[in-house]
Backbone bond lengths (Angstrom), bond angles and torsions (degrees), N, CA, C in turn:
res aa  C-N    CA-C-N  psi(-1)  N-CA   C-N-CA  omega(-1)  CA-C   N-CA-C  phi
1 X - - - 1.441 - - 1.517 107.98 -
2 X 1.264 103.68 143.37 1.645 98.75 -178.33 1.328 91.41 -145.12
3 X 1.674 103.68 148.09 1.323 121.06 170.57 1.496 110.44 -145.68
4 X 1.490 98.71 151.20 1.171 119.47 -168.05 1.548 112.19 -116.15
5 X 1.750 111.23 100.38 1.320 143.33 -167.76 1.556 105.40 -113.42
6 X 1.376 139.72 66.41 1.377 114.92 -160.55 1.668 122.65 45.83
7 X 1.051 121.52 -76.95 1.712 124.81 179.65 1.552 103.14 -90.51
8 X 1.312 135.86 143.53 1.172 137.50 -147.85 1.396 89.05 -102.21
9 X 1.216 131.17 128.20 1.858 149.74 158.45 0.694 122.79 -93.83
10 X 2.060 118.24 103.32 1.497 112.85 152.36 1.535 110.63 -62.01
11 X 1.534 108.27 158.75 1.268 111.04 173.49 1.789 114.22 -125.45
12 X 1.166 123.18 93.90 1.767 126.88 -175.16 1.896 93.77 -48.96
13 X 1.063 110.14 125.52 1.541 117.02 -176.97 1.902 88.85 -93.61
14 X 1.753 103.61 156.68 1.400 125.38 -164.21 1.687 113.08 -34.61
15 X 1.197 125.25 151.64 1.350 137.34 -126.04 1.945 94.75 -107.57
16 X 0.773 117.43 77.19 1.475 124.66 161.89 1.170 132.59 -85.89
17 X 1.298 131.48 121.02 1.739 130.01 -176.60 1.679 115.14 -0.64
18 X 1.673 96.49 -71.07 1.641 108.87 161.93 1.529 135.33 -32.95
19 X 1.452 95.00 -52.17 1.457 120.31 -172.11 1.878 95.67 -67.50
20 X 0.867 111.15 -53.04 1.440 129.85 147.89 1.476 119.98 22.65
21 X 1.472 89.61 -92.26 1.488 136.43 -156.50 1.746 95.96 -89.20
22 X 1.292 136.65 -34.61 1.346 133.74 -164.11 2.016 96.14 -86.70
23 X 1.655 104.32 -48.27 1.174 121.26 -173.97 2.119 112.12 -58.62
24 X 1.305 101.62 -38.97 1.652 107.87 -174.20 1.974 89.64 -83.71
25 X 1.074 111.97 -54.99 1.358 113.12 161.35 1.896 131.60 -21.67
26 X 1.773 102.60 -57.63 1.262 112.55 165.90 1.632 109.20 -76.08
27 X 0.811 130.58 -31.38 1.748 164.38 -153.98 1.962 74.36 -66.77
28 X 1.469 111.61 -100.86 1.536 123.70 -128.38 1.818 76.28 -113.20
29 X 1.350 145.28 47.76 1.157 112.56 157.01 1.973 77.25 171.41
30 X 0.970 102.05 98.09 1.979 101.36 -171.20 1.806 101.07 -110.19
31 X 1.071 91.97 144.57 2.059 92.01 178.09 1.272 102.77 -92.23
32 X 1.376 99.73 152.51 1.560 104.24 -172.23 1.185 144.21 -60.44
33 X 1.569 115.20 5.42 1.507 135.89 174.21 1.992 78.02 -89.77
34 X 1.302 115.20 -72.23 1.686 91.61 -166.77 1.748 117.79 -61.17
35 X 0.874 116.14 1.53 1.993 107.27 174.07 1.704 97.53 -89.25
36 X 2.145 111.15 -39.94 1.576 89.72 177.46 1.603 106.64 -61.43
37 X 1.254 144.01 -50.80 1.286 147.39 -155.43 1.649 100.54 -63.58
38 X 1.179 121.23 -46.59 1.580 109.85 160.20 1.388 125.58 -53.17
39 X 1.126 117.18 -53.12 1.370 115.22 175.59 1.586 122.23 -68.01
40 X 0.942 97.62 -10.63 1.939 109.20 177.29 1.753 103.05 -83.83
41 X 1.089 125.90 -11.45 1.222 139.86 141.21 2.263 92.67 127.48
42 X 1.031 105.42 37.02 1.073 103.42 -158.32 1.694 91.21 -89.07
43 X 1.782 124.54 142.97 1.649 108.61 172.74 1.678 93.53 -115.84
44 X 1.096 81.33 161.86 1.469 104.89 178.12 1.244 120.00 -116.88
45 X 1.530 141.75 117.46 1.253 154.62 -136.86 2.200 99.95 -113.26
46 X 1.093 79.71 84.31 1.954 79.62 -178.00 2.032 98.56 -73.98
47 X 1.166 92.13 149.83 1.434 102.70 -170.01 1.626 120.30 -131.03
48 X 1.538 114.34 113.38 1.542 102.33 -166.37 1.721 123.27 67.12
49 X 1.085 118.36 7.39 1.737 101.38 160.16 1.181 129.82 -75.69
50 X 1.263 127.81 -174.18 1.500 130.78 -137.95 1.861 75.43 -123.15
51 X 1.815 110.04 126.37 1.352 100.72 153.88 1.036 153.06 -24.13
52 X 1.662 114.13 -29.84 1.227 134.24 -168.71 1.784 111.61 -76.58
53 X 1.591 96.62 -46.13 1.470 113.44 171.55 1.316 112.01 -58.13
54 X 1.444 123.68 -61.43 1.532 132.16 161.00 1.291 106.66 -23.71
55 X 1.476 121.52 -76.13 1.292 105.51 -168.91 1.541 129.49 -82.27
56 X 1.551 116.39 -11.08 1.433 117.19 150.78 1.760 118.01 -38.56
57 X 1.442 99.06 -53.38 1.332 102.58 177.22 1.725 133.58 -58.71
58 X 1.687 96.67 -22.78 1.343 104.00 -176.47 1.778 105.51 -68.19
59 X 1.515 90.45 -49.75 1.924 110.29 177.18 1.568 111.05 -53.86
60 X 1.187 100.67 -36.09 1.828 95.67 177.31 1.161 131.53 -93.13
61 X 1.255 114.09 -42.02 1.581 150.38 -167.35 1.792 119.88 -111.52
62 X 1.833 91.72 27.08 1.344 86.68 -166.34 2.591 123.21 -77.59
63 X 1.661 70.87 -3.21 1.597 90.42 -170.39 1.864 97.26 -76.46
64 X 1.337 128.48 5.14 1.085 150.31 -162.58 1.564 125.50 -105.40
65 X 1.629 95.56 -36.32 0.990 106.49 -178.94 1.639 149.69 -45.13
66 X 1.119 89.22 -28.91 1.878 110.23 150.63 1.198 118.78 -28.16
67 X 1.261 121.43 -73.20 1.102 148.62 -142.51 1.847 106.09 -101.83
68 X 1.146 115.82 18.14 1.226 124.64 -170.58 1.662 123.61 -126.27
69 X 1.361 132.55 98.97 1.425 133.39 167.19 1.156 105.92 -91.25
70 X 1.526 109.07 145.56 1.793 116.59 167.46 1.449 87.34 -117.00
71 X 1.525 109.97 157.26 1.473 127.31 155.51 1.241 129.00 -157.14
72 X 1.314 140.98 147.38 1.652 121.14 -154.78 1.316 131.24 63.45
73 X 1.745 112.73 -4.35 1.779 104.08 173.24 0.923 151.47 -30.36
74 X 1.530 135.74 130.94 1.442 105.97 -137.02 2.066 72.77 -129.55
75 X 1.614 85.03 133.28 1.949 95.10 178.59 1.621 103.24 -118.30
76 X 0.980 83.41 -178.82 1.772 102.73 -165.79 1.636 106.21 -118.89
77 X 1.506 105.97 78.49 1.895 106.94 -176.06 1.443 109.03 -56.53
78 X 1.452 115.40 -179.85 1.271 121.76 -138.42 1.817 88.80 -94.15
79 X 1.329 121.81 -1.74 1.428 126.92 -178.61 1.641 110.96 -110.99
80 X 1.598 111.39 27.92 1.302 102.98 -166.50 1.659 150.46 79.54
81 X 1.395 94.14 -28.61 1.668 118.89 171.98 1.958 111.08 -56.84
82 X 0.686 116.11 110.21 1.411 122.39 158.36 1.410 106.12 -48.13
83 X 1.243 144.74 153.51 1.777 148.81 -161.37 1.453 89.57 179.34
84 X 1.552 117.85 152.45 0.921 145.58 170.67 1.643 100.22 -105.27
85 X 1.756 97.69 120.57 1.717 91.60 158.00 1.047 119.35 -65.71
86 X 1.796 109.56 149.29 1.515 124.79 -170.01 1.818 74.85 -92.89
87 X 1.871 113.92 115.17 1.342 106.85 157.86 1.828 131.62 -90.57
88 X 1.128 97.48 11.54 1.728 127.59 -155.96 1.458 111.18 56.56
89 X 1.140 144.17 29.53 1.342 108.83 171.23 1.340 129.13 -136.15
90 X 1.811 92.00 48.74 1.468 93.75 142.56 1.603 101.44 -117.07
91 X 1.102 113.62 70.04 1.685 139.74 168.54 1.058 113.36 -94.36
């Protein structure tokens, strides 16, 4: 899905095993049609990953960062529970 907000938004549709694997995939190792589409100012809306991935990506992939939305992050509270960050925006 793409929308056009001033800066052009991919949008990663709801977070499935699959959905997963393509998204950490584009995430920490992107083919070179997706690094031009970042740099063309295009963002990309990651959906449901695991903090951990997020922030691998910040440490690796930080020249990237532009081009990068999180929403739905899912963290690991201090009791083990998996939680979804509240990102506000369905506010």
């Amino acid at each position: 899905m793409v929308l056009g907000i001033g800066t052009l938004l991919t949008l990663a549709l709801p977070a499935q095993a699959e959905d997963m694997d393509w998204q950490v995939r584009r995430l920490l190792q992107p083919t070179p049609e997706e690094q031009q589409r970042d740099a063309s100012g295009r963002v990309f809306i990651y959906d449901g990953l695991h903090e951990e991935q997020v922030n691998k990506a910040m440490d690796k992939q930080f020249h990237r960062v532009d081009a990068m939305m999180f929403v739905r992050t899912r963290v690991t509270s201090a009791n083990g529970e998996t939680e979804v960050e509240d990102d506000g925006c369905d506010d």
